[in-house]
N, CA, C and O atoms as CSV, one atom per row, in Angstrom:
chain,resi,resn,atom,element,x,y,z
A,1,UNK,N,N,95.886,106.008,73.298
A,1,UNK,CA,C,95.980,107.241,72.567
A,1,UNK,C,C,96.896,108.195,73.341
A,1,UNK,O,O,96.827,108.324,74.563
A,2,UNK,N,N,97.544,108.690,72.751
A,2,UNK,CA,C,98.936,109.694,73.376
A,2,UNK,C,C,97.833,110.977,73.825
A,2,UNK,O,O,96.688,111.170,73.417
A,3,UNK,N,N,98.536,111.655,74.690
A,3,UNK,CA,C,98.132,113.357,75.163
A,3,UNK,C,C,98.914,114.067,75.331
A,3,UNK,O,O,100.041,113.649,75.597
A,4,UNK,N,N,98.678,115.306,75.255
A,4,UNK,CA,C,99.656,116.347,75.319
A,4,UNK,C,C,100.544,116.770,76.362
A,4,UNK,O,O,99.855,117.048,77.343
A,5,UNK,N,N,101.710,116.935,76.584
A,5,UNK,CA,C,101.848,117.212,77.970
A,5,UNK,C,C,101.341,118.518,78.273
A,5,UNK,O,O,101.989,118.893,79.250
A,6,UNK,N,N,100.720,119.191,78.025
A,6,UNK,CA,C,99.208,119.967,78.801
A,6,UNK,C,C,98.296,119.095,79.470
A,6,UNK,O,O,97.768,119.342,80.553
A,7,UNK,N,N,98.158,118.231,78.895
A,7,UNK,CA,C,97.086,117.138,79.439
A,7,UNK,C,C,97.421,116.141,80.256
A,7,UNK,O,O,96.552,115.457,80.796
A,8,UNK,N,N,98.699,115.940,80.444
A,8,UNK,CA,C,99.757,115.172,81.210
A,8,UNK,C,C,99.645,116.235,82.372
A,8,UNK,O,O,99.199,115.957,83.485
A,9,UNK,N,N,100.046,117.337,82.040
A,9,UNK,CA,C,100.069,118.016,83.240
A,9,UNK,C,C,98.771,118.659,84.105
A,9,UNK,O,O,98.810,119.538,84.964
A,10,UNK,N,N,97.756,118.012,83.649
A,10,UNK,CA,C,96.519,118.691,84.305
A,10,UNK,C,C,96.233,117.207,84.885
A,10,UNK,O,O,95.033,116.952,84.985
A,11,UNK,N,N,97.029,116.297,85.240
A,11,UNK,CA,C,96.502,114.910,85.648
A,11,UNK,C,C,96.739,114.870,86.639
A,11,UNK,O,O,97.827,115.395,86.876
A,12,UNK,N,N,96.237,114.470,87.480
A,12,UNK,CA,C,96.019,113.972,88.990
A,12,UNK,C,C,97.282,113.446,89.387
A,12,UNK,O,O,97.822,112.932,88.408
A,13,UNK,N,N,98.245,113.329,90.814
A,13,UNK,CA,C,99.313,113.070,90.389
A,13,UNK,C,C,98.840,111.614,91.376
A,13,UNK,O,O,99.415,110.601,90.977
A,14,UNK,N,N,98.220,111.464,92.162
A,14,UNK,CA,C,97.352,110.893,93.299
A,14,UNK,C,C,96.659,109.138,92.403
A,14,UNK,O,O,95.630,108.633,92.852
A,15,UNK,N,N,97.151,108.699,91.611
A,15,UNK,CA,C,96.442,107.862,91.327
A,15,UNK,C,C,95.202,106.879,92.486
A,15,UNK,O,O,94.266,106.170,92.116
A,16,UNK,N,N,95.515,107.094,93.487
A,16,UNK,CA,C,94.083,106.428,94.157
A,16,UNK,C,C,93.212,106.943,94.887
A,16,UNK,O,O,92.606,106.507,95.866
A,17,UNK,N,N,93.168,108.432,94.057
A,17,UNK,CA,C,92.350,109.676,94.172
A,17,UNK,C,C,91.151,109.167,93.014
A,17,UNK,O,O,91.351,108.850,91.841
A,18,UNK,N,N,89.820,109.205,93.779
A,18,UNK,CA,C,88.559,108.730,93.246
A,18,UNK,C,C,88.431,110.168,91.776
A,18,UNK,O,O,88.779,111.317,92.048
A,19,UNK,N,N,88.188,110.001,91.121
A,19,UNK,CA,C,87.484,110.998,90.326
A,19,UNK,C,C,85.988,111.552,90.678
A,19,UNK,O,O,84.913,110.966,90.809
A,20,UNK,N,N,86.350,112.878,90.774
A,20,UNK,CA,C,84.676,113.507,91.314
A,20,UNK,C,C,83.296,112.931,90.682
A,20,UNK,O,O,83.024,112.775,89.491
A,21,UNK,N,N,82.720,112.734,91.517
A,21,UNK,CA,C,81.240,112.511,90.944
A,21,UNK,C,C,81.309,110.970,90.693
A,21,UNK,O,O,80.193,110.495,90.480
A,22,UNK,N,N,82.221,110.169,90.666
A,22,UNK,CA,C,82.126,108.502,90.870
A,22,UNK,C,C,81.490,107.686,92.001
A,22,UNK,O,O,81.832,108.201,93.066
A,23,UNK,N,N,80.951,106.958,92.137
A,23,UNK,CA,C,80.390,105.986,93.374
A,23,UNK,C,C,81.834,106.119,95.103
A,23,UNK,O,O,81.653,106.274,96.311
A,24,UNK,N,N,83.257,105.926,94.127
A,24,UNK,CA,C,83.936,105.552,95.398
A,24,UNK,C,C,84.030,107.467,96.003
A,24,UNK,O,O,84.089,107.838,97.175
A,25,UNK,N,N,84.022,107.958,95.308
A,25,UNK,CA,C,84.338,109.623,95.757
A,25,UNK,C,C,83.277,110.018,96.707
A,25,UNK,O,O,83.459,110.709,97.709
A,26,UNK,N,N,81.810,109.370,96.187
A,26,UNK,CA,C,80.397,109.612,96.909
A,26,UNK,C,C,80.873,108.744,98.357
A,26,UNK,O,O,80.666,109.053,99.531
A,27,UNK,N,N,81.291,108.046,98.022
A,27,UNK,CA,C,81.330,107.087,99.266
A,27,UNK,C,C,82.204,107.789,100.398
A,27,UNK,O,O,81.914,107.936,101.585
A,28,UNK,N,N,83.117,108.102,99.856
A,28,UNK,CA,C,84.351,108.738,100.748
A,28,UNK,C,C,84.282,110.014,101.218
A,28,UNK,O,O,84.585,110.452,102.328
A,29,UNK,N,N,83.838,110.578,100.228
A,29,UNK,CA,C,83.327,111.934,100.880
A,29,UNK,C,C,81.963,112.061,102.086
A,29,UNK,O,O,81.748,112.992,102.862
A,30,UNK,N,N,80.955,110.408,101.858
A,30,UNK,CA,C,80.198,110.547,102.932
A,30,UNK,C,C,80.787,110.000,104.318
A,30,UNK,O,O,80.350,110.196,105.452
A,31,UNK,N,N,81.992,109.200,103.874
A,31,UNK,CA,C,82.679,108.418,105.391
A,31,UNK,C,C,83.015,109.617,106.014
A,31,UNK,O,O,82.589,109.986,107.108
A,32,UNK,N,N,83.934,110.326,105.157
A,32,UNK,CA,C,85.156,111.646,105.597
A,32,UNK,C,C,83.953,112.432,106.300
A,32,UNK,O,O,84.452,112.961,107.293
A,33,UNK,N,N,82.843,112.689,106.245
A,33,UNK,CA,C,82.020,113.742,106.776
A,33,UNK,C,C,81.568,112.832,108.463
A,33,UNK,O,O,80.941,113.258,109.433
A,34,UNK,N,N,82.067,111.782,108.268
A,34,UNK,CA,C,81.235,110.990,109.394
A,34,UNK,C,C,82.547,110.259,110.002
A,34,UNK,O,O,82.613,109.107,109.575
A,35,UNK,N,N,83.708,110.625,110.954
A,35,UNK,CA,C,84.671,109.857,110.856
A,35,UNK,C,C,84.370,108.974,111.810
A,35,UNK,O,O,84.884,107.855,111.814
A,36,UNK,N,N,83.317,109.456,112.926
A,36,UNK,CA,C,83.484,108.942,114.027
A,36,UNK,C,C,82.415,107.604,113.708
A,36,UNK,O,O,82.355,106.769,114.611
A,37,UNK,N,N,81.770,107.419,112.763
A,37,UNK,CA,C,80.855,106.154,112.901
A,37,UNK,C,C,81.143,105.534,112.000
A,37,UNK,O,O,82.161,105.974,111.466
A,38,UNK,N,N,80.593,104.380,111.367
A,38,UNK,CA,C,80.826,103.234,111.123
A,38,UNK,C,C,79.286,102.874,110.542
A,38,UNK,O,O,78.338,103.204,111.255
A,39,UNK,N,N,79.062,102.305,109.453
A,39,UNK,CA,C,77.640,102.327,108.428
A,39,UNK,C,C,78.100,100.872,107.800
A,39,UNK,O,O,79.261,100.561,107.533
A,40,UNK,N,N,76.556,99.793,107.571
A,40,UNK,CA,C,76.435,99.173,106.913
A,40,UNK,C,C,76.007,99.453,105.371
A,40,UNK,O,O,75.348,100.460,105.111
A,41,UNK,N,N,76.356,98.635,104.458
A,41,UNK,CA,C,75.824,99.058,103.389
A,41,UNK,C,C,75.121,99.558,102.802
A,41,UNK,O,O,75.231,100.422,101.931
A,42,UNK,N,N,74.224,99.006,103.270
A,42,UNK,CA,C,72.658,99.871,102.845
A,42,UNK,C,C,72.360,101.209,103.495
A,42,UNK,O,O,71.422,101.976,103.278
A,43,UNK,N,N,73.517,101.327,104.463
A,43,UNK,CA,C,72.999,102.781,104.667
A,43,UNK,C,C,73.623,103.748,104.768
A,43,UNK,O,O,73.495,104.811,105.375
A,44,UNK,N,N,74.901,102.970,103.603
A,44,UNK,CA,C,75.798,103.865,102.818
A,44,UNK,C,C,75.047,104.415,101.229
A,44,UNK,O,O,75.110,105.514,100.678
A,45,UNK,N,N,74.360,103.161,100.824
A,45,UNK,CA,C,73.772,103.236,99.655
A,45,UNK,C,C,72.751,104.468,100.087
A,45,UNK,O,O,72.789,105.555,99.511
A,46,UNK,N,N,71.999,104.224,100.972
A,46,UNK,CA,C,70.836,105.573,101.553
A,46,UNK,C,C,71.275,106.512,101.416
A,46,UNK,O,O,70.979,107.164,100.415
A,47,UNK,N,N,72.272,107.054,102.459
A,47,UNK,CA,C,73.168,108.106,102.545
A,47,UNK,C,C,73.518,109.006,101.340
A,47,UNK,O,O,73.282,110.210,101.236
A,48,UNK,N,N,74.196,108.101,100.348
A,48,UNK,CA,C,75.069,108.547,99.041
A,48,UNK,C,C,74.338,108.435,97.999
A,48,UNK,O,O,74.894,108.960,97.034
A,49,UNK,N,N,73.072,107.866,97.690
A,49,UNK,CA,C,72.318,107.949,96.751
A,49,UNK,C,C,73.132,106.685,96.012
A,49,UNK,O,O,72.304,106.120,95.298
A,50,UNK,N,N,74.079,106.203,95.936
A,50,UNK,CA,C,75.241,104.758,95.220
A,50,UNK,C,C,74.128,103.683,95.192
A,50,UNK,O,O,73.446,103.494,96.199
A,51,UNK,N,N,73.926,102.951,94.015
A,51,UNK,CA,C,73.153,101.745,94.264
A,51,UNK,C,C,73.465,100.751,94.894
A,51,UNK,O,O,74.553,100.260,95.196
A,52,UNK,N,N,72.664,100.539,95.039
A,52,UNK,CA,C,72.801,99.230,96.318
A,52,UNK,C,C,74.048,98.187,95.803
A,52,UNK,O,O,75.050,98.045,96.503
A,53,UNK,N,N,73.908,97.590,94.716
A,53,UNK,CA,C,74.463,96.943,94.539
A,53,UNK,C,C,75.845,97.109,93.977
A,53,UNK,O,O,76.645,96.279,93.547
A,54,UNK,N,N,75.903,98.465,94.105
A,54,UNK,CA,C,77.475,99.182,93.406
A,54,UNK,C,C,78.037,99.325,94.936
A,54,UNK,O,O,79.259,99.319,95.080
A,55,UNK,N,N,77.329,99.433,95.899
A,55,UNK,CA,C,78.617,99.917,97.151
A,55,UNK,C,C,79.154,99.089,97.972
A,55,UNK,O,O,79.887,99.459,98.889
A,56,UNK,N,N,78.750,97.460,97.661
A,56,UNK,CA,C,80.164,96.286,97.957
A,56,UNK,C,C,81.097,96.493,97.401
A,56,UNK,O,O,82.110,96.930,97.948
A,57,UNK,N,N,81.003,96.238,96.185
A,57,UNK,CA,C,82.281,96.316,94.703
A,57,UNK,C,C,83.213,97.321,95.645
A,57,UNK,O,O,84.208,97.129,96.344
A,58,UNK,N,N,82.413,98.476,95.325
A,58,UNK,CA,C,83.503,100.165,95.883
A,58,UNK,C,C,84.180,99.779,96.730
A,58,UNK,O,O,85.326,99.388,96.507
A,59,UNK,N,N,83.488,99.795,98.246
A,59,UNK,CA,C,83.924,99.141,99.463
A,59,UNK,C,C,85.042,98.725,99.743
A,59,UNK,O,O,85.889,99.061,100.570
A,60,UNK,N,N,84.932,97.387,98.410
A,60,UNK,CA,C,86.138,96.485,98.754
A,60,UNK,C,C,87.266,97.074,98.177
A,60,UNK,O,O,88.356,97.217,98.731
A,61,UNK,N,N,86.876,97.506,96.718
A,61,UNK,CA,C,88.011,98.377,96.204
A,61,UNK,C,C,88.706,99.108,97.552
A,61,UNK,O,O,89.722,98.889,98.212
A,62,UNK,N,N,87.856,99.877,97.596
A,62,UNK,CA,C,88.594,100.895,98.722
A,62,UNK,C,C,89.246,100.735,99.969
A,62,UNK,O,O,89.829,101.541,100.695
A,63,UNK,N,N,88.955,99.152,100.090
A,63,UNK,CA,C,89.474,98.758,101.474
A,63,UNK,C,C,90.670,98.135,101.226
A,63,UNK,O,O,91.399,97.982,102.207
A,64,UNK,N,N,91.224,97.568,99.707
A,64,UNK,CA,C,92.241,97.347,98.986
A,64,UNK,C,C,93.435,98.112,99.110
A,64,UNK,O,O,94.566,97.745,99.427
A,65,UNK,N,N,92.870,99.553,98.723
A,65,UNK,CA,C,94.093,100.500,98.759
A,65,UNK,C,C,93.957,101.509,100.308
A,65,UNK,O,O,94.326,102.678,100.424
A,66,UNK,N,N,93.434,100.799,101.184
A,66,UNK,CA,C,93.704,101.287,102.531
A,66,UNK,C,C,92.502,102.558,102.877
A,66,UNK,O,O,92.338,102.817,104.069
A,67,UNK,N,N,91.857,103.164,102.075
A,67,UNK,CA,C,90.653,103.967,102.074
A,67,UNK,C,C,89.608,104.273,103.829
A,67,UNK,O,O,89.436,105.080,104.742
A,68,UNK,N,N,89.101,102.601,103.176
A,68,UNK,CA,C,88.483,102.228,104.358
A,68,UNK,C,C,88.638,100.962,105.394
A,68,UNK,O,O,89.315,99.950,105.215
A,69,UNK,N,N,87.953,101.245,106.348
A,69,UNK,CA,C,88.171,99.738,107.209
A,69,UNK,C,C,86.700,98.818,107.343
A,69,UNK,O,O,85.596,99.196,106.951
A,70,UNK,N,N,86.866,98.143,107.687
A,70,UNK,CA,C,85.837,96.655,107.861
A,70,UNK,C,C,85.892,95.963,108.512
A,70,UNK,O,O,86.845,95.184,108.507
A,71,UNK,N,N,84.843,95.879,109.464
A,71,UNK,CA,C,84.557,94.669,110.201
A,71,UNK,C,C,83.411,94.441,110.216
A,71,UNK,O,O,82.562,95.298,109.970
A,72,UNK,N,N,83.138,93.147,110.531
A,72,UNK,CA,C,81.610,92.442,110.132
A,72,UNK,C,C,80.932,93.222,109.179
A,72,UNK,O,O,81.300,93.261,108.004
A,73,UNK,N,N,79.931,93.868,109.625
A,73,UNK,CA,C,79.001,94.464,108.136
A,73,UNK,C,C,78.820,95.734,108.666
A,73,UNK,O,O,77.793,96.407,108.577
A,74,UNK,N,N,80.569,96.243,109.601
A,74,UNK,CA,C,80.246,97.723,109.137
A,74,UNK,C,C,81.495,98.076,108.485
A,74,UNK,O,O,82.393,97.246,108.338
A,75,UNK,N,N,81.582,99.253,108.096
A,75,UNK,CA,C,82.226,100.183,107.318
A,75,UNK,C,C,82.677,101.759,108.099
A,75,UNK,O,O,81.860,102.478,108.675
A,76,UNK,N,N,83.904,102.014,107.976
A,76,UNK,CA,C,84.158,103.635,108.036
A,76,UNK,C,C,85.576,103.998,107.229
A,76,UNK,O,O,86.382,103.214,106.727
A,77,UNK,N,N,85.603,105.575,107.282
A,77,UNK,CA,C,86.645,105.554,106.888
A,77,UNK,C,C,87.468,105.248,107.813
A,77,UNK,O,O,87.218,105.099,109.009
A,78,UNK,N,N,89.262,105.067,106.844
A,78,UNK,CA,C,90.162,104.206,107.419
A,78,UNK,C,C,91.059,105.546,108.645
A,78,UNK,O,O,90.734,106.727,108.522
A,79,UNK,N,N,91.804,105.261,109.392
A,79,UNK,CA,C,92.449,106.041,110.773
A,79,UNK,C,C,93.852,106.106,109.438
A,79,UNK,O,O,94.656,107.012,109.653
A,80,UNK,N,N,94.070,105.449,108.478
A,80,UNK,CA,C,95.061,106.373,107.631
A,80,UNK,C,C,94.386,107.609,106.580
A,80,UNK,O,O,94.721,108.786,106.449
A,81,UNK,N,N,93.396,106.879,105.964
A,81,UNK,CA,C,92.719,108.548,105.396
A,81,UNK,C,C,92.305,109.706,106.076
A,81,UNK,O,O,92.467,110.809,105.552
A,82,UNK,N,N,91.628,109.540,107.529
A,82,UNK,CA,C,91.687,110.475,108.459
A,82,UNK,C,C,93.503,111.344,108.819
A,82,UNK,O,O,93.763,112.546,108.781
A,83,UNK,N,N,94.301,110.349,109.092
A,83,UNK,CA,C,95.312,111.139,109.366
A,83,UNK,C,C,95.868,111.737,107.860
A,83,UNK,O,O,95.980,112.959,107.956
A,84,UNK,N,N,96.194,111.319,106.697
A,84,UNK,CA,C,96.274,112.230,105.731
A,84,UNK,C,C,94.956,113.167,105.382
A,84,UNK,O,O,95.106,114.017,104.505
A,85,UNK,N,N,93.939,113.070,105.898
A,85,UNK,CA,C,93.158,114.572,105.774
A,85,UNK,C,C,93.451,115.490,106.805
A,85,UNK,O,O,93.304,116.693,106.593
A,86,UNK,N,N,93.882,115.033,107.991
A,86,UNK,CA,C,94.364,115.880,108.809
A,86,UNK,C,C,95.523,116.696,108.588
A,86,UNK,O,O,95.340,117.906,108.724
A,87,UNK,N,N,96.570,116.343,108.306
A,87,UNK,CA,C,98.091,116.121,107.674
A,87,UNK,C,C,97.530,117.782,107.006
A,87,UNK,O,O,97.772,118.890,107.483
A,88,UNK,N,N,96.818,117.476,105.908
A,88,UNK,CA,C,96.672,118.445,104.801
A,88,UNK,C,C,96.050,119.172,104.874
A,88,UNK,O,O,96.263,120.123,104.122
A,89,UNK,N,N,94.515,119.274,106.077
A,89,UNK,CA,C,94.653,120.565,106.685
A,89,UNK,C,C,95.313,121.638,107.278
A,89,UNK,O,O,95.224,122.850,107.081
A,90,UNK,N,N,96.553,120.429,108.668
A,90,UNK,CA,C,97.147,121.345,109.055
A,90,UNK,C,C,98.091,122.101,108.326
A,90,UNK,O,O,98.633,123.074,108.850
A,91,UNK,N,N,98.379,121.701,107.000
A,91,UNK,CA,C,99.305,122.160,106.779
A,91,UNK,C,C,98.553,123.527,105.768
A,91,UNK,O,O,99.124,124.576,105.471
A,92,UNK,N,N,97.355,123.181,105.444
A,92,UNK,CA,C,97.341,124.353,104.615
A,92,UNK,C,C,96.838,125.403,105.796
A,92,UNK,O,O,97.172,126.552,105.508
A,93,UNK,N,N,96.065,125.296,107.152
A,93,UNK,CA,C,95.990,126.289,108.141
A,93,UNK,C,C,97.312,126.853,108.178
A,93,UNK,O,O,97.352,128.055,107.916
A,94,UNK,N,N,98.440,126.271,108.446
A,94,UNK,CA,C,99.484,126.610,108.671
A,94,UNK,C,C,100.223,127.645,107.743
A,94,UNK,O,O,100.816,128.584,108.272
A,95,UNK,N,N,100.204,127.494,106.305
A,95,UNK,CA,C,100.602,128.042,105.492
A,95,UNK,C,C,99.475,129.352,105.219
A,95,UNK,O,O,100.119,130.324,104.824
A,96,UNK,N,N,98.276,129.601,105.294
A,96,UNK,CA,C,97.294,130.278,105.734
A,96,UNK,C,C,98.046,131.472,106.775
A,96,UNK,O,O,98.698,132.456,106.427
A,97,UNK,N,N,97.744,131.058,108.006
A,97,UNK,CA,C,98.586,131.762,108.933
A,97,UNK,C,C,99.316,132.658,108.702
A,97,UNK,O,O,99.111,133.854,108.907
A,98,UNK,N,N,100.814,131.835,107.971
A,98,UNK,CA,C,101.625,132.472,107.554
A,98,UNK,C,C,101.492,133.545,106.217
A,98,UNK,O,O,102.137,134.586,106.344
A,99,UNK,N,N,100.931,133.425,105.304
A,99,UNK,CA,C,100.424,134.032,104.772
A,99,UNK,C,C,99.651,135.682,105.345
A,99,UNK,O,O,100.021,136.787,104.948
A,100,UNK,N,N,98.434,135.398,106.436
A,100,UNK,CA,C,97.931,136.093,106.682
A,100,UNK,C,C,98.782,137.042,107.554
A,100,UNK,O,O,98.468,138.228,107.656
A,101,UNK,N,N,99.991,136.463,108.259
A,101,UNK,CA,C,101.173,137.600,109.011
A,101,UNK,C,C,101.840,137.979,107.765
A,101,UNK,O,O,102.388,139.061,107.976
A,102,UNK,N,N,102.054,137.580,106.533
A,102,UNK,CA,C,102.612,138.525,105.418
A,102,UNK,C,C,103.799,137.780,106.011
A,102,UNK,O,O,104.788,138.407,106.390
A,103,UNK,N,N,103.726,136.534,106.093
A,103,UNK,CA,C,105.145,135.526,106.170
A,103,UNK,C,C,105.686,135.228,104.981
A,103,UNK,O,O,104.831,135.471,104.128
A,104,UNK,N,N,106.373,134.946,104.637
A,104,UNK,CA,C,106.839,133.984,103.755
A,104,UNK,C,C,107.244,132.448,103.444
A,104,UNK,O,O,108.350,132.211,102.958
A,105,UNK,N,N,106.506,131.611,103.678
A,105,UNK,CA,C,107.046,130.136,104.315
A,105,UNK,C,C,108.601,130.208,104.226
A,105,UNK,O,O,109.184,131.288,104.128
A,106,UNK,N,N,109.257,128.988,104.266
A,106,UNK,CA,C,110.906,128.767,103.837
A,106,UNK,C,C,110.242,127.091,103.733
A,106,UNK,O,O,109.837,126.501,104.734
A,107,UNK,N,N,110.227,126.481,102.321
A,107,UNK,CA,C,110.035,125.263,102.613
A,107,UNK,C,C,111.376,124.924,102.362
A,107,UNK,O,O,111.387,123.714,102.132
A,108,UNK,N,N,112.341,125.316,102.302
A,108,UNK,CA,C,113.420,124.262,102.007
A,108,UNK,C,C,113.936,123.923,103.541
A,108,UNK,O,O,114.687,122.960,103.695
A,109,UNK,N,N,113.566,124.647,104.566
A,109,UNK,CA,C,114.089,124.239,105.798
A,109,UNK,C,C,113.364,123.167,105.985
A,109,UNK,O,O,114.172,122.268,106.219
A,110,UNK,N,N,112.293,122.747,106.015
A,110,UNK,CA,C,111.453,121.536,106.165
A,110,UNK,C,C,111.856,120.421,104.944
A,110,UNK,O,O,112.017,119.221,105.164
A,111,UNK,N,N,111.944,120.861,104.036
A,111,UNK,CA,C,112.245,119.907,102.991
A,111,UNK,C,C,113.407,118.930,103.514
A,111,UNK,O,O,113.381,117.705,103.397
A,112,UNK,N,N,114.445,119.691,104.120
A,112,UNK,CA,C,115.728,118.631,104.529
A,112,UNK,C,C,115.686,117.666,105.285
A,112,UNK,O,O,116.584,116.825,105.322
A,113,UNK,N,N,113.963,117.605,106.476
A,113,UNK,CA,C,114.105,116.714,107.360
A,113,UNK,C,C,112.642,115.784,106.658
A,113,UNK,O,O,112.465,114.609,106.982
A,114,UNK,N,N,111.605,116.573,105.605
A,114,UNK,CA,C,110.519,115.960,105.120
A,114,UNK,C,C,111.268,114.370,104.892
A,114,UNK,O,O,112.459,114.067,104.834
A,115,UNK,N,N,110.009,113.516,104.793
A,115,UNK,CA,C,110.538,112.261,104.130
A,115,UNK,C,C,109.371,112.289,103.158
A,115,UNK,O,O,108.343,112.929,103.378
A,116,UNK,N,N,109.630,111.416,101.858
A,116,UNK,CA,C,108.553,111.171,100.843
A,116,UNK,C,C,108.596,109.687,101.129
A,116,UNK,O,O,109.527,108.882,101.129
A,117,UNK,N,N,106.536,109.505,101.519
A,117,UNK,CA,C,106.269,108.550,101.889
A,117,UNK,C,C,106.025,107.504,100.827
A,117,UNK,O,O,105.478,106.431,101.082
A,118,UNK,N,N,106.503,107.898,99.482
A,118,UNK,CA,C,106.641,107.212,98.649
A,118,UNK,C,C,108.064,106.404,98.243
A,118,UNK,O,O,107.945,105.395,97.549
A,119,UNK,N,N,109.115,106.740,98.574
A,119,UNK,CA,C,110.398,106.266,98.981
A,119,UNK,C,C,110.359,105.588,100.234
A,119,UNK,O,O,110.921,104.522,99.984
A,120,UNK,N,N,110.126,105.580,101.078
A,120,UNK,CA,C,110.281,104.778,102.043
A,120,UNK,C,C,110.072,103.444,102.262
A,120,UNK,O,O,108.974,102.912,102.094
A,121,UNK,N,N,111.463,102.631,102.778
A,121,UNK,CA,C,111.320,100.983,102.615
A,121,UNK,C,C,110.158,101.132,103.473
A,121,UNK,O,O,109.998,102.095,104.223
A,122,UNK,N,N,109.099,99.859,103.310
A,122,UNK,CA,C,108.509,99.120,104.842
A,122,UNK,C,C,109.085,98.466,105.494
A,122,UNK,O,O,108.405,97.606,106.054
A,123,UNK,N,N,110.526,98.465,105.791
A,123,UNK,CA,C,111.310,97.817,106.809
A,123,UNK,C,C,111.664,98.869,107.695
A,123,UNK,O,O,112.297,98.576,108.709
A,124,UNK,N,N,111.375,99.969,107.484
A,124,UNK,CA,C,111.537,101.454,108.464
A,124,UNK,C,C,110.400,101.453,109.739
A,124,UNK,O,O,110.356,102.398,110.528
């Protein structure tokens, strides 16, 4: 079914961005609160209220698109979702900051050396 581009434009641009209130979002939002440990299933399922038998499925999903990591029968989040949550704090502290001195950013000076990590070969 077609949508409007109103509705196009209220879309997530992030496709392997969980939708709120789903099992993998519960999940991630309980890793992200816990970076430093590492949880077996069941006491991810405890944790997140996720049924037991829904938080393999997730898991693996999520360990698919780089989310989380795995070994034996534990689980955490992954040292790349940590560094893009970091990434996007600092940058909104940063822009914060500036803000609060009554700065004005200049993103086009950054823009010239930014790279989009979506262009980039993996032979780099």
């Amino acid at each position: 079914m077609p949508i409007t581009s109103d509705q196009f434009d209220g879309l997530s641009e992030d496709a392997d961005s969980p939708t709120a209130g789903t099992n993998a979002d519960r999940i991630l939002s309980f890793l992200r609160a816990n970076p430093e440990t590492a949880f077996t299933q069941s006491e991810i399922a405890a944790n997140t209220g996720v049924k037991t038998g829904s938080v393999g499925p997730t898991l693996v999903r999520l360990r698919e698109r780089g989310r989380v990591d795995h070994r034996e029968t534990y689980w955490r989040i992954s040292d790349h979702e940590q560094s893009v949550d970091a990434a996007g704090e600092h940058a909104a502290a940063t822009l914060g900051e500036q803000e609060y001195a009554d700065e004005t950013p200049v993103l086009n000076e950054w823009e010239e050396h930014a790279v989009d990590p979506r262009t980039r070969r993996n032979d780099e």
